[in-house]
N, C-alpha and C positions, 0 to 999 in steps of 0.2 A: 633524752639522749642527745649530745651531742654526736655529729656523723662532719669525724675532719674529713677532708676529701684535700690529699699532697698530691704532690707530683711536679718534674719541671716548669717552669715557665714556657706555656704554650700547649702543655699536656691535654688542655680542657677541661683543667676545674672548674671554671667557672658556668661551663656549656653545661655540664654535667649535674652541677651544683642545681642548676635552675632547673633541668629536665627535672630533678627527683621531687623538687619542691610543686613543678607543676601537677607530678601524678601522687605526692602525696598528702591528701586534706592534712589543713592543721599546720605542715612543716612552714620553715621559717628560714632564710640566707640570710648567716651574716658575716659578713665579709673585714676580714680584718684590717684587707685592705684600704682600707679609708680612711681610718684612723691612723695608718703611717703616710696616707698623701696625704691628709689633713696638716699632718706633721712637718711636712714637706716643704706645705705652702707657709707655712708659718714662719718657716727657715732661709735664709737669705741665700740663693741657691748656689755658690760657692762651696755653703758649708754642709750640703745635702750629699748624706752618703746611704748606707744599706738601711732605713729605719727602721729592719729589727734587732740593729745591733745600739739602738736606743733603748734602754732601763725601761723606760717609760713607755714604749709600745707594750713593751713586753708586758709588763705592769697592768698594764690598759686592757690589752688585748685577752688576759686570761680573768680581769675582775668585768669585763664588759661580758665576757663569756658565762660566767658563774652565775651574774645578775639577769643575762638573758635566757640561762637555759631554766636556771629558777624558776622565772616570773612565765615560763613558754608553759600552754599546755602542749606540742606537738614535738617532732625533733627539731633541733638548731643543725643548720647544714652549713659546715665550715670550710668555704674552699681557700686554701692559702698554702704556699709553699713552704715547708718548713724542714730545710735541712741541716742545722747543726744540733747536734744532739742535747745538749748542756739546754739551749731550746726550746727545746724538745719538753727537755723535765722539768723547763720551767713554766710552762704554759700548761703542757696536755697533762704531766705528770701532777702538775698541782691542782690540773680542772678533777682529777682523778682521787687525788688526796679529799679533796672537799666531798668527795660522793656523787659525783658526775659519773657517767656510765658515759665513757669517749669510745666510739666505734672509729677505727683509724685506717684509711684506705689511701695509699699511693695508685695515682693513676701512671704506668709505666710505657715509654716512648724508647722504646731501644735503638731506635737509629736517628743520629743526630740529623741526616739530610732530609729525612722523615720530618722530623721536627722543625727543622727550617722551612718546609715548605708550608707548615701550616701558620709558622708566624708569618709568611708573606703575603699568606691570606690574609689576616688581620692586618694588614700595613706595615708589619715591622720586618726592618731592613737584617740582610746577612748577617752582619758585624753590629747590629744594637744590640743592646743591655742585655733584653733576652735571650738571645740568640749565644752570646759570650758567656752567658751563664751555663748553659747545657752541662758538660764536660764537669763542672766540679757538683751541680745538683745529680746528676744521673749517678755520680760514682757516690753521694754521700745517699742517696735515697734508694739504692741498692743494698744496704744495711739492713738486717735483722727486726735492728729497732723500727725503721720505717715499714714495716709490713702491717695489712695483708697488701699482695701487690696486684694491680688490676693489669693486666695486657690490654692495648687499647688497638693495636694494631689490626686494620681488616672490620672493625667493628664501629656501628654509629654510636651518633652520644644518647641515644636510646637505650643499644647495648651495655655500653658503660655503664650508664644509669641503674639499670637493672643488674647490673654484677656487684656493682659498689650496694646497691638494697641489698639484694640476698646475702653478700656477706655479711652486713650487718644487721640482717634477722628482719627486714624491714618488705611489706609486699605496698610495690606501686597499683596505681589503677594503668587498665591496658593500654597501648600507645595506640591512641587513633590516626595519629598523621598521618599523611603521606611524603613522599620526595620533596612536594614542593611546601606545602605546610613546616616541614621539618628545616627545611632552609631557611625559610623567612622568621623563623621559629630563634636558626644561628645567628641571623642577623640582628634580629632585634635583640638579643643579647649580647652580640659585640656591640652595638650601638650604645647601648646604656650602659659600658664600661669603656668608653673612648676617655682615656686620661689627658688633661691637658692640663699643659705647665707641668 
């Protein structure tokens, strides 16, 4: 099974992402993301713009998926933003055509000053990239097509975790953390995804 995990930028796919793979043996992250920074740095950074609106992420990023959920004996857990539809069906619709079983989960942030405060956590500023993104991801991942949708508000990336499993038919092992285990838990996950350049 592939298990996407959407949602805006900043939503906590990525927190999410790792939670589920910590409580479930066998799973697997793989992040699309790297191969469009990869892409990025390869690019003379002038001419760096959205790189999934590159042929060739797109390309990449659903034959990278095919060959890894293939060759996985557990789930692949996909956390990536993906909101224009066309997309959409070219990625998950065709991971689906091939016989992939995609479980597809929007993590959802309904309030933009909500979501601003959690990018400032992470360092990033009012009016960065993320932040300027909200507004046109919130309204296209509000769409039918992007469902099922997770409410994240009031709840830790524990809870998430375990919403985004049960919807899709998947049982974690129990959360032992605690407050502070669980933080240093966030941090080391935002640490090992600090993008540079």
């Amino acid at each position: 099974m592939l298990l996407w995990i959407n949602g805006t930028f900043g939503a906590g796919k990525t927190q999410v992402a790792h939670e589920i793979q910590r409580r479930l043996p066998g799973s697997h992250v793989a992040d699309p993301e790297h191969l469009g920074c990869g892409m990025h740095r390869m690019m003379p950074k002038d001419s760096r713009a959205d790189f999934q609106d590159i042929p060739l992420w797109r390309t990449g990023t659903r034959e990278m998926l095919d060959r890894i959920a293939t060759d996985a004996a557990g789930v692949v857990i996909v956390p990536m933003t993906l909101v224009n539809p066309a997309y959409y069906e070219e990625i998950i619709g065709w991971l689906r055509e091939r016989g992939h079983e995609v479980s597809h989960h929007t993590l959802v942030v309904p309030d933009r000053e909500l979501l601003l405060r959690r990018l400032r956590s992470r360092g990033e500023t009012r009016n960065g990239w993320a932040a300027l993104q909200y507004d046109r991801c919130a309204a296209a991942l509000a769409d039918p097509l992007f469902a099922t949708h997770v409410p994240t508000v009031d709840r830790t990336v524990a809870e998430v975790a375990e919403l985004v499993a049960a919807g899709a038919g998947l049982r974690l092992l129990p959360n032992r953390d605690n407050a502070l285990t669980a933080q240093l838990r966030r941090w080391q996950v935002q640490l090992r995804h600090i993008k540079v350049g």
